[in-house]
C-alpha positions as CSV (number, residue, x, y, z in Angstrom):
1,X,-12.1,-12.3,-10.3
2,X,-9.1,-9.8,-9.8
3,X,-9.9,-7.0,-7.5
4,X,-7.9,-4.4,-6.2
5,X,-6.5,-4.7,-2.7
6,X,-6.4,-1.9,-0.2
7,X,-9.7,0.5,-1.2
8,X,-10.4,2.3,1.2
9,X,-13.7,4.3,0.1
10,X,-17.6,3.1,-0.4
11,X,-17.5,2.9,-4.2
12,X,-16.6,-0.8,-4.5
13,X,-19.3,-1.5,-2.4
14,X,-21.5,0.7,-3.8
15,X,-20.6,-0.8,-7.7
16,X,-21.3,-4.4,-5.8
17,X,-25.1,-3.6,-4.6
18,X,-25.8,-2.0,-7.8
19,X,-24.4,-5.0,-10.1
20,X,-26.3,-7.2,-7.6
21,X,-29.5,-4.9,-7.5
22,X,-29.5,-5.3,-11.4
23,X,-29.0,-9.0,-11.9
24,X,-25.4,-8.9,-13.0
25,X,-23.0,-11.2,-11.7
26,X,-19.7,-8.6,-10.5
27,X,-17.6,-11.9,-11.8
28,X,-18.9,-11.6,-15.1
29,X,-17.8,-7.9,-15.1
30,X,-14.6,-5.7,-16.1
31,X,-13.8,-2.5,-14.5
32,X,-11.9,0.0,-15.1
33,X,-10.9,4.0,-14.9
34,X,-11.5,6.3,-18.1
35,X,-8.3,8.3,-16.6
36,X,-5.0,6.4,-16.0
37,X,-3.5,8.7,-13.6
38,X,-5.5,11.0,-11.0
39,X,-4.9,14.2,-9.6
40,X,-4.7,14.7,-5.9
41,X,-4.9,17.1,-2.7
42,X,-3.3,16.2,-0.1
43,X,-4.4,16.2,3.5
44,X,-2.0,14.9,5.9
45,X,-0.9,11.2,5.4
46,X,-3.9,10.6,3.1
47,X,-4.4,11.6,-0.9
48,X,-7.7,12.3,-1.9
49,X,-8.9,12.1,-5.4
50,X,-9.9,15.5,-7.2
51,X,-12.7,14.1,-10.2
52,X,-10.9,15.0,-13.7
53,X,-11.7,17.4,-16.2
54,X,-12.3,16.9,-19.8
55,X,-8.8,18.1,-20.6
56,X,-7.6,14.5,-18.8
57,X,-10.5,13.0,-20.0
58,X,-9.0,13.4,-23.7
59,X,-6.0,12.8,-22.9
60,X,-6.5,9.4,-21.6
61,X,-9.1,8.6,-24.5
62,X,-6.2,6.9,-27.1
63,X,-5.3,4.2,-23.6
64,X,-9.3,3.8,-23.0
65,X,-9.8,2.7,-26.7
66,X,-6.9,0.9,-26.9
67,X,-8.2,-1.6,-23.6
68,X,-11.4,-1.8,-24.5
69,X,-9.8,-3.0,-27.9
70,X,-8.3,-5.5,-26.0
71,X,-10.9,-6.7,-23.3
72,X,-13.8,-6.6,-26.1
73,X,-16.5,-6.2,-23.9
74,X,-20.0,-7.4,-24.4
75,X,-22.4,-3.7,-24.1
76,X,-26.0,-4.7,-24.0
């Protein structure tokens, strides 16, 4: 399993206990971002994630497709 080194926020623990609340094994799983490239504010030394608008949403779609082309993921 690949994961990403240097998260500093809850969500990947929070994606963990859910997967694991549900039965799924996180190993067995592929993650990724709808939106390639994220817009930010600023505060001091740190960067904090603004949530994206459709706009970016569409934008990203053709790269979205495109990897799950690629990674052929099972959806049950």
């Amino acid at each position: 399993m690949r994961t990403a080194k240097g998260a500093h926020s809850s969500a990947p623990r929070e994606l963990d206990s859910a997967l694991q609340a549900a039965g799924i094994d996180r190993a067995g799983t592929y993650v990724t971002n709808v939106v390639k490239h994220f817009k930010f504010e600023e505060r001091g030394k740190r960067r904090i994630h603004q949530r994206p608008d459709a706009r970016a949403i569409n934008a990203c779609r053709p790269w979205f497709d495109a990897e799950l082309d690629v990674v052929g993921p099972e959806v049950s």
